[in-house]
C-alpha positions as CSV (number, residue, x, y, z in Angstrom):
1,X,15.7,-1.5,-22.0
2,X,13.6,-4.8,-21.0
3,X,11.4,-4.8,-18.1
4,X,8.9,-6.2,-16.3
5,X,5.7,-5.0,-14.7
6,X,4.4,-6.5,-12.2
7,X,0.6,-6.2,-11.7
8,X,0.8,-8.0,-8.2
9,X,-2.2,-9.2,-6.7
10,X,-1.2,-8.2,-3.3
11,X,-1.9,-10.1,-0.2
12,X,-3.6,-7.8,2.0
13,X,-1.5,-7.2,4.9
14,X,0.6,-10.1,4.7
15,X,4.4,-9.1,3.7
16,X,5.8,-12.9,4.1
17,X,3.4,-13.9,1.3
18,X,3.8,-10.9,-0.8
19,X,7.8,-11.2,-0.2
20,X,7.7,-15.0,-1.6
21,X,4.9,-13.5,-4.8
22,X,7.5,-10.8,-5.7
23,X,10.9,-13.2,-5.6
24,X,8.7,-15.9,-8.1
25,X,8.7,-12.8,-10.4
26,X,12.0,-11.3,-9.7
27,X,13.3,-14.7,-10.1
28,X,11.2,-15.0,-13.6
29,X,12.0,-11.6,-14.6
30,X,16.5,-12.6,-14.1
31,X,15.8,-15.4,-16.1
32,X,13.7,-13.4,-19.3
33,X,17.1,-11.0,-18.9
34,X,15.2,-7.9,-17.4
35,X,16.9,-4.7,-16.7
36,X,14.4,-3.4,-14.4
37,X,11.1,-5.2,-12.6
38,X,8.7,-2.6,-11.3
39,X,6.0,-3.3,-8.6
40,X,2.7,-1.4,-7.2
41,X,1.9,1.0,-4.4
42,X,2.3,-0.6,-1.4
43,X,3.3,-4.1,-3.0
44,X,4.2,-5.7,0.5
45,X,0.3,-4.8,1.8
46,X,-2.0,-3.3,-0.1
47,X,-3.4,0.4,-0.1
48,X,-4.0,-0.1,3.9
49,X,-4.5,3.3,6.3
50,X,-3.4,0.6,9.3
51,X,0.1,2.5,9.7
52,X,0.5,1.0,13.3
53,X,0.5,-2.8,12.1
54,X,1.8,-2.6,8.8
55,X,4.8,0.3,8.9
56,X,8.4,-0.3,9.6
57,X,11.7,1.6,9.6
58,X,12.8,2.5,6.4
59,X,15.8,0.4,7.0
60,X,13.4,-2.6,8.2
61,X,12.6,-6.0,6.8
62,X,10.7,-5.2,3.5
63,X,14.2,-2.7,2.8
64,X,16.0,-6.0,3.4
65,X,13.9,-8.6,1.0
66,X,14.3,-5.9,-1.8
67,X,17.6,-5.4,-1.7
68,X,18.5,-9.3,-1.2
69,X,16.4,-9.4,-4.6
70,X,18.2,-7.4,-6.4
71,X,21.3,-8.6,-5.5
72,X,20.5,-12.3,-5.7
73,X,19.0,-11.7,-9.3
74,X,21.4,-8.9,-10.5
75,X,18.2,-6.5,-11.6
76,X,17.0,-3.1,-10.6
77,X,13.8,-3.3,-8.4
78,X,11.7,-0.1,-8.5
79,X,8.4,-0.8,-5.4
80,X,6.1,0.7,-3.0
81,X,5.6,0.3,0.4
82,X,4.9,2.4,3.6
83,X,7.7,3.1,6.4
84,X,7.1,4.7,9.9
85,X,10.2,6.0,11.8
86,X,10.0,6.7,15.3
87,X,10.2,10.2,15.2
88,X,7.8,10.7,12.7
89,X,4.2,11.5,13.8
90,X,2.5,10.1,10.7
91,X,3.8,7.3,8.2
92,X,5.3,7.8,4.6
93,X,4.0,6.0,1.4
94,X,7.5,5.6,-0.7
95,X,9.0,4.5,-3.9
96,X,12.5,2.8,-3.3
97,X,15.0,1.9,-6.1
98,X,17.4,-0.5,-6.2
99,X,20.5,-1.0,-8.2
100,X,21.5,-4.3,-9.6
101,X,23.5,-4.9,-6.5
102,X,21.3,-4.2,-4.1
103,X,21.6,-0.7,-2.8
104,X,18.8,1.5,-2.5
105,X,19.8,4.3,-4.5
106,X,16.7,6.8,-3.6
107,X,13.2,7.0,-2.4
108,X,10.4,9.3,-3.3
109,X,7.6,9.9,-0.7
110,X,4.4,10.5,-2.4
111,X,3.8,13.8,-2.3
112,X,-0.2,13.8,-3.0
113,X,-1.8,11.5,-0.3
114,X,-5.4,10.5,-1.2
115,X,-7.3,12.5,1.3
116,X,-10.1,11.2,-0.4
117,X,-9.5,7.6,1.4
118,X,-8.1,9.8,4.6
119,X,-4.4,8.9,3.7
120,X,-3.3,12.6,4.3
121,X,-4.5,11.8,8.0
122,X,-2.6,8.8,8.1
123,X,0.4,9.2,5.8
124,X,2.6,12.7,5.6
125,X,3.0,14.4,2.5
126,X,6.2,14.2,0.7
127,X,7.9,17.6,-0.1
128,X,10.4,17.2,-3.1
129,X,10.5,14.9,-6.5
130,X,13.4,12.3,-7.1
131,X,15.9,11.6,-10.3
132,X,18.0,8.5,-10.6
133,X,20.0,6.9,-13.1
134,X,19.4,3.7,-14.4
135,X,22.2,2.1,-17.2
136,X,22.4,5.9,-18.3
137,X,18.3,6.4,-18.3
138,X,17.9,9.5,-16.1
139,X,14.6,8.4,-14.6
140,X,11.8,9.6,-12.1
141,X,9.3,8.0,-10.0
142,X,5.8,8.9,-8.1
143,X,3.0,7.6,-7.2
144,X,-1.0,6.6,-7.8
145,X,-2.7,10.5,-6.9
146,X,0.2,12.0,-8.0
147,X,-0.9,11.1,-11.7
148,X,-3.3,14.3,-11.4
149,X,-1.1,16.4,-10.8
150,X,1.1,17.4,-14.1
151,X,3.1,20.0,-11.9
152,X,5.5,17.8,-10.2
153,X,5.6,15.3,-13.6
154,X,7.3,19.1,-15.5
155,X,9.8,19.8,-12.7
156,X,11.6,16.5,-13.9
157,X,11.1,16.2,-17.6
158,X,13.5,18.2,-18.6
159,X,16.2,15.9,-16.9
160,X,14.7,12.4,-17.4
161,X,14.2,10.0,-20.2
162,X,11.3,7.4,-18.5
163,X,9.0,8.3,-15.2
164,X,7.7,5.3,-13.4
165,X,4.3,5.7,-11.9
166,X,3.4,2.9,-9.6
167,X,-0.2,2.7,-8.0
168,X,-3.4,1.1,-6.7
169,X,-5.6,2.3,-9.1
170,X,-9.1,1.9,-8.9
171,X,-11.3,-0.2,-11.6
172,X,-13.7,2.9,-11.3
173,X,-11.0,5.6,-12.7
174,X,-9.7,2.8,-15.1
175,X,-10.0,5.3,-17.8
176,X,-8.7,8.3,-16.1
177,X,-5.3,6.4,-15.2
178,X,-4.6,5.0,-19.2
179,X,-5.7,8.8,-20.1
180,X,-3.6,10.4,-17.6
181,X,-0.8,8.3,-18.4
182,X,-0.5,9.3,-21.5
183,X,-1.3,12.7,-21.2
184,X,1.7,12.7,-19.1
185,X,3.7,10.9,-21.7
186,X,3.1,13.7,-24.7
187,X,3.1,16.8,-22.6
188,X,6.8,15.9,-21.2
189,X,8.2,14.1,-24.0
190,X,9.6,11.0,-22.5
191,X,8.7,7.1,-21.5
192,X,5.7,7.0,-19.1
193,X,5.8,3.3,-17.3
194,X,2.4,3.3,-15.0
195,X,2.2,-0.1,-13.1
196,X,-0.4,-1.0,-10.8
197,X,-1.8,-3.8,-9.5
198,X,-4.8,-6.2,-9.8
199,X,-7.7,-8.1,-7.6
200,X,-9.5,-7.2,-4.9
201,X,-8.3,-5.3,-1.1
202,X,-9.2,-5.9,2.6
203,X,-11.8,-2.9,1.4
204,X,-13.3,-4.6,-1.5
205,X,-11.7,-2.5,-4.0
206,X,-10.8,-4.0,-7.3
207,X,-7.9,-3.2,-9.2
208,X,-8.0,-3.3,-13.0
209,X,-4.0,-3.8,-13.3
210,X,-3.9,-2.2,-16.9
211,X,-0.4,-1.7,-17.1
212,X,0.8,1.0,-19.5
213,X,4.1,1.9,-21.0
214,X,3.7,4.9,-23.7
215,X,6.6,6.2,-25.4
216,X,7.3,10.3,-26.1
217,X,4.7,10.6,-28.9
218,X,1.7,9.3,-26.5
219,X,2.3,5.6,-28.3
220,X,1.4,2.2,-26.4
221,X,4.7,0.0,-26.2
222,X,3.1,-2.4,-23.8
223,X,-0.5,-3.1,-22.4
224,X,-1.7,-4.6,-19.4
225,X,-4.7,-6.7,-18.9
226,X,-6.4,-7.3,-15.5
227,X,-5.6,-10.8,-15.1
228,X,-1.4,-11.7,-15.8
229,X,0.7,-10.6,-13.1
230,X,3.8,-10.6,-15.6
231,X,4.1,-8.3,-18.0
232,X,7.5,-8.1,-20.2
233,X,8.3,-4.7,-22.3
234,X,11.1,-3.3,-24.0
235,X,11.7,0.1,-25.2
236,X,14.6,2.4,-26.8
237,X,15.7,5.2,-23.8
238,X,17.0,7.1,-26.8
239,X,13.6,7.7,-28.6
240,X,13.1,10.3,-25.9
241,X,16.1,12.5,-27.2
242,X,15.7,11.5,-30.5
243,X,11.9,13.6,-30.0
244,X,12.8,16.4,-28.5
245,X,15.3,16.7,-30.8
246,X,12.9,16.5,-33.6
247,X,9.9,18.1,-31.5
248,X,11.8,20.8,-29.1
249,X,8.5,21.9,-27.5
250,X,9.7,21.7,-23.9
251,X,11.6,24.6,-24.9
252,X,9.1,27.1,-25.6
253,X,7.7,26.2,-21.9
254,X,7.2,30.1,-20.7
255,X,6.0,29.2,-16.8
């Protein structure tokens, strides 16, 4: 599986521009023969509580650019971004995935919001986790805050060969994100593929991008600096049978 992480220095707050960022690297990605390209938390506008200007339908124009990138390119797009429908009281910070020929084929809604930045008062909780299939890799997804919480990560490892964490991680928690990742990683047996993003937000935040793919044994496959916005990895689905074969710990899981 070949992939690319994209550790998007996101325009705060202004989709056109992010739009145009991401199809440069979708169109790079198609051309280094990726299967998947992965970006951030809220790639389209950055970790902003402004749900009024920045939220859409989940149907709206950010579903659209996506899924026109996928098609045009032929590649699955896994990326963030916050949607609003009109019945809904609060907004909801998702994960969409899209198939090679453009269909969205699910969306996760985070299910921890970061009350710690007020995004619980801003942004409902989601209320269930996700599996998809990519090329036969049964796959999850979630996002940033719900790193630190290895519940949700065990109610889909028994099923899944790679989870995709996509975030906007601070540089002050650097360390807790490349430990949690691949804590995550050993504990459930399978790929871990964290992506998050670099430079600074509208709140003067800085992002330390620090891209991480570990493999079943806790092993870095690929790094991430905080500078290059690319990063390319490939990885072997199977190694996450081929451990649990060899390692059946999940098994003995009591609780």
């Amino acid at each position: 599986m070949k992939i690319a992480l994209i550790q998007l220095d996101i325009e705060w707050e202004a989709k056109e521009e992010n739009y145009k960022r991401a199809e440069f690297f979708a169109e790079r990605a198609s051309r280094e023969k990726c299967d998947i390209i992965i970006f951030p938390e809220m790639f389209n506008t950055g970790f902003s509580m402004n749900v009024s200007a920045i939220a859409e339908e989940g149907n709206g124009k950010t579903n659209s650019a996506l899924s026109e990138m996928a098609q045009k390119y032929g590649i699955y797009i896994i990326a963030g971004f916050p949607i609003k429908e009109p019945s809904e009281a609060k907004g909801r910070n998702i994960a969409a995935v899209y198939d090679r020929k453009g269909k969205r084929i699910t969306s996760y809604t985070k299910m921890h919001p970061f009350s710690l930045l007020d995004e619980d008062k801003y942004y409902a909780a989601g209320s269930d986790t996700v599996t998809f299939d990519i090329d036969g890799m049964t796959s999850g997804v979630f996002i940033c805050y719900d790193l630190r919480f290895p519940e949700i990560f065990r109610k889909v490892a028994g099923d899944v060969q790679a989870i995709f964490v996509i975030a906007n991680w601070p540089a002050s928690r650097r360390e807790h994100w490349e430990t949690l990742l691949k804590a995550r990683a050993i504990e459930n047996q399978c790929f871990i593929i964290g992506v998050n993003r670099t430079g600074t937000d509208g709140n003067g935040i800085n992002y330390p991008g620090a891209s991480r793919v570990f493999d079943p044994s806790g092993n870095a496959v690929c790094t991430g600096n905080d500078k290059d916005e690319f990063i390319l990895c490939e990885f072997d689905p199977a190694k996450a049978v081929e451990t649990r074969s060899r390692f059946p710990f999940l098994k003995d899981m009591r609780f």
